[in-house]
C-alpha positions, 0 to 999 in steps of 0.5 A: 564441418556441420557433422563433426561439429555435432559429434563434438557437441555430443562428445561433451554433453555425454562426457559433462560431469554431474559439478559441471552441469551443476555450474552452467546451471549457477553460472546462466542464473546468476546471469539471469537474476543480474539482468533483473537487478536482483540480488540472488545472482549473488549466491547464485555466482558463489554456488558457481564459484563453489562448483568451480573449485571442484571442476577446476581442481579435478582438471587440474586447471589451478590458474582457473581455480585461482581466479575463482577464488578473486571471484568468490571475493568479488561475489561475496564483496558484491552480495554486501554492496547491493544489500547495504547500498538498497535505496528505501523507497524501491529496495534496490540499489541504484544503477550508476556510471563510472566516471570518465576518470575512474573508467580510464583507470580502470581501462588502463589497469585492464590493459596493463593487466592483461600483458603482464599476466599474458607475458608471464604465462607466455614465459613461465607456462605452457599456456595456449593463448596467453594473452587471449587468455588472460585478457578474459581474466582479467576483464573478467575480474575488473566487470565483477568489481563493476557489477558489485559496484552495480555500474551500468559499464559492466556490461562492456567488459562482459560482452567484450569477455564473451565475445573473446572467450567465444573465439577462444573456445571455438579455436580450441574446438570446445564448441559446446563452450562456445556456444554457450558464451554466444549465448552470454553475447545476447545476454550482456546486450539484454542486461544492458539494455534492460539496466538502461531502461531501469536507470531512467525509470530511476530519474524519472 
């Protein structure tokens, strides 16, 4: 298993293309600069969003190409949500929690979501792991509407998402993807953390 795995990982590294390496190298930034609450993840995930389109259109993986087009909605939506919502004394926008009302919501059109999408790609395509798969998606898109709103909550949704998506990709044997959403499961418990530390240095 170990030596098989290695030669997977191989495999990939030496078959990534120069958009792809391009796109871990956005995708992991954007991360980083969200964790220290700074607004340059927002052009760091549209050069993501951007490099992307060119990936998932040469795989001719269009459902992914679609849903990167809701991303690079929400990261535009986000980059002007933290820059006009700046608080003047320290030039960041504040962190706050979604209400109990609006997290039910949102849960529940997650969820909802999540089988209507799966359902309609178990019928009409020939997708592997529909449901798995689009509940990433979906919670994908409703933590990107949370982290543009800069709601400490977002940080759910990405750690359920890499933990899911890990999963996914370990079943489907892309290993080098799955490793590196474990490494996203480390940085959505760092983001969280760090975001919590920084809402109570806000209050005091």
């Amino acid at each position: 298993m170990g030596s098989e795995l290695f030669k997977q990982l191989l495999e990939t590294a030496q078959n990534l293309a120069v958009w792809e390496i391009l796109g871990l190298f956005f995708g992991l930034l954007a991360v980083l600069f969200l964790i220290r609450e700074n607004i340059w993840t927002w052009p760091a995930g549209i050069a993501y969003v951007l490099v992307s389109f060119i990936v998932f259109y040469e795989a001719k993986l269009y459902a992914d190409l679609v849903l990167h087009v809701f991303f690079l909605i929400l990261n535009i939506y986000g980059w002007i949500a933290w820059s006009q919502g700046r608080n003047k004394e320290d030039d960041n926008l504040p962190i706050t929690s979604s209400s109990a009302r609006m997290s039910v919501i949102l849960l529940t059109a997650s969820i909802a979501g999540i089988f209507l999408t799966g359902f309609l790609m178990a019928r009409y395509t020939d997708a592997s792991l529909p449901y798995w798969d689009s509940a990433t998606s979906i919670l994908s898109i409703t933590g990107m509407w949370l982290t543009a709103r800069k709601k400490i909550d977002n940080w759910f949704y990405w750690f359920a998402v890499d933990i899911l998506a890990t999963g996914i990709y370990f079943y489907k044997e892309m290993y080098f993807y799955a490793i590196l959403y474990f490494i996203y499961i480390g940085l959505a418990v760092a983001g969280y953390l760090e975001w919590k530390k920084s809402r109570k240095l806000q209050y005091s």
